[in-house]
N, C-alpha and C positions, 0 to 999 in steps of 0.2 A: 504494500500500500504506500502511494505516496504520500511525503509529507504535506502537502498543500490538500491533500484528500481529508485529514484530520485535525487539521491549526483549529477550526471554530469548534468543533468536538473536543479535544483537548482542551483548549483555552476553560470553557465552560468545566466541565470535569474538574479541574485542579482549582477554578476561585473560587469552587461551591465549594470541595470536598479536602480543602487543607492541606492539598498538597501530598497527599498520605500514599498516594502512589508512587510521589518522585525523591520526595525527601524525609531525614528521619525526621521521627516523632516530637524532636527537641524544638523544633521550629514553630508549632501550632501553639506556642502561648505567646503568639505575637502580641498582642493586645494587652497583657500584662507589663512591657518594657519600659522606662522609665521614660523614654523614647518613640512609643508604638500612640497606635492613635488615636485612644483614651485619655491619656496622660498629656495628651495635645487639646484634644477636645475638655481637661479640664482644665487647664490652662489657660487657655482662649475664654472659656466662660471669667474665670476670675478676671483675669485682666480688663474684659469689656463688661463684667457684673450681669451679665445675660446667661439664667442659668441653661438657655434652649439647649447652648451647644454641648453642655452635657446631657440635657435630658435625652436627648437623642439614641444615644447609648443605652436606655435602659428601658425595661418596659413599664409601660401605662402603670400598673400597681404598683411598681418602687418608688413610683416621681414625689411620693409626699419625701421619700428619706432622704433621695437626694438634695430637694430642698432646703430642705432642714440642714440637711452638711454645708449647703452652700449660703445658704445667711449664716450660720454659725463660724462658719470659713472666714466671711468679711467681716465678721466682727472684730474676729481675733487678728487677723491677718495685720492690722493698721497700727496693732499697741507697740510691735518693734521688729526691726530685723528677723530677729530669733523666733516669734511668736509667729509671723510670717511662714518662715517656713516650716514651723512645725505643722502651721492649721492647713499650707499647700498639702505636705504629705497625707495629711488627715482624710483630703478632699480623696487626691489621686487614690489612696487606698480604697477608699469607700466608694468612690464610680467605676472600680476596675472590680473589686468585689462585688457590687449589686451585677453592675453586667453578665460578671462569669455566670454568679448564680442564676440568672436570667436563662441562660443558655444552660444549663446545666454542668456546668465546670466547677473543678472545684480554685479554689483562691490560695496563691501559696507565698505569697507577700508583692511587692513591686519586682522586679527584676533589673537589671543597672542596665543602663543605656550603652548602644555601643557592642550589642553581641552579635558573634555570625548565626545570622538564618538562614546563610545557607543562599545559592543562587535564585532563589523560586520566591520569596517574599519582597525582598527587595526587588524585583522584576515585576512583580504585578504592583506590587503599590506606584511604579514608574511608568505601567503601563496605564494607569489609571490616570495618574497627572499626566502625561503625553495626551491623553484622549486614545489610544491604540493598545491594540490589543496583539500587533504582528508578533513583535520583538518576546513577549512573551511565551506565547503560542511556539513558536520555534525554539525556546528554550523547552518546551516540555514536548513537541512531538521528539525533539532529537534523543531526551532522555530517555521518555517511553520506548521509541524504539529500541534503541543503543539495549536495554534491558530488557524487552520481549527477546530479540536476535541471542542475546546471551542466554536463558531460559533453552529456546528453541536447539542452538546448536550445544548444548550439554547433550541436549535428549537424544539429540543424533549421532552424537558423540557416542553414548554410552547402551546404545539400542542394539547394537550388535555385540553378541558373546555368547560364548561356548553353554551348550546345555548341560547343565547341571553346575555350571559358575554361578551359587548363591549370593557368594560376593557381587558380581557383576551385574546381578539380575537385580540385586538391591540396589546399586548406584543407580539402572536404569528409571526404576518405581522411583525413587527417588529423585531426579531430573524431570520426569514423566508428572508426578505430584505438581511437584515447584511451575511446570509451565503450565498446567489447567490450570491450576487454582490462580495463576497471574494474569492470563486472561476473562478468565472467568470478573475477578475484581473488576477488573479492567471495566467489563461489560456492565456487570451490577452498579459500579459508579457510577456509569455514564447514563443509565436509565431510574436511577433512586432518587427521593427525593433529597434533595438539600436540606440540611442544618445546618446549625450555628456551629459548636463547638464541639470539640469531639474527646472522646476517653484518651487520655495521654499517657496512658498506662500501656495501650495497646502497642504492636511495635508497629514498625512501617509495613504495605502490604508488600515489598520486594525481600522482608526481612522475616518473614514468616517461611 
C-alpha cells in the first residue's frame, strides 16, 4: 500500500488514539507537563482573569471547582512574589487534575517542562499551528509501515523449518502472533471510537 493511500487514515488514527501505535506509553501524559496545554490554558486564564480559557479543559460538572480555584488563585496570587507562585501551582495542579479525572486518568503530580515525547506529539501539536496535517501524517505512515514490514518479514523469516523443530515452530507462532494481532490493532483503531485519555499502565501496541 502506498503511503499517500493512508496519510488521512493514519493522521486520524494517531490524534484520536495517543499515538499508542507509534510511540511508547510515556508520551500520553502530554497534558500533564508543566509545558503541555493545560498549564498554558491556565496560565492565559490568570494573566487575562478570564477563567473560559480554562474552563475549557474540563467538563460542564467541574466548572463550579474550577472557579472556585481560580478566584481563590487571584486573590492570593497579588499579596507577593512567593504567594504568586504558590496559588499559580495550586491552579495548574487543580485544572490538570479535574481534566484527567474528566477523562478518566489518573493524576500523578505536574511533570517539569522540557521532556522528550518522542517524535509524534511535538508533530501534531505543529501540525495543528501550521493548519496541516501532511508533515505529520508522513511521520506516522512511515513508522506504521517501517513496523508492519518488520512484523511481516520475521514471519517469513521464520515460517520455514524442519518438522519436528519445536524450537523453530515456536519462533514461527511467535512472529505469526506478533503480526495478526499488529494489524489487527491497526484495524480496530482505525474503526473504534475515540477517547480522551487512555490506561498508561498499558504498554504500546508494537510492544505487546
Amino acid at each position: 500500500m502506498r503511503i499517500t493511500n493512508i496519510v488521512e487514515v493514519l493522521a486520524w488514527l494517531t490524534l484520536s488514539f495517543g499515538f499508542t501505535l507509534i510511540t511508547p506509553t510515556r508520551v500520553l501524559a502530554h497534558c500533564d507537563g508543566l509545558d503541555g496545554p493545560v498549564v498554558k490554558a491556565a496560565q492565559r486564564a490568570l494573566d487575562t482573569r478570564n477563567p473560559a480559557f480554562a474552563l475549557m479543559w474540563v467538563q460542564a460538572t467541574d466548572e463550579p471547582e474550577i472557579r472556585t480555584a481560580f478566584e481563590w488563585t487571584l486573590a492570593v496570587r497579588v499579596l507577593s512574589p512567593q504567594a504568586k507562585e504558590l496559588a499559580d501551582r495550586f491552579f495548574f495542579e487543580t485544572l490538570v487534575r479535574v481534566h484527567r479525572a474528566g477523562e478518566g486518568a489518573p493524576f500523578t503530580g505536574l511533570k517539569p517542562a522540557g521532556r522528550d515525547l518522542g517524535p509524534a506529539i511535538p508533530a501534531a501539536d505543529k501540525a495543528i499551528d501550521q493548519g496541516s496535517v501532511e508533515s505529520v501524517a508522513q511521520l506516522l505512515a512511515t513508522a506504521m509501515q517501517e513496523r508492519l514490514r518488520e512484523h511481516f518479514n520475521e514471519v517469513v523469516h521464520t515460517r520455514t523449518f524442519q518438522a519436528g523443530d519445536v524450537a523453530a515452530g515456536r519462533a514461527y507462532v511467535k512472529a505469526y502472533v506478533e503480526f495478526i494481532h499488529y494489524v489487527e490493532r491497526v484495524y480496530e483503531a482505525t474503526t473504534a471510537t475515540a477517547h480522551g485519555h487512555f490506561d498508561e499502565t498499558e504498554p504500546a501496541a508494537h510492544d505487546r
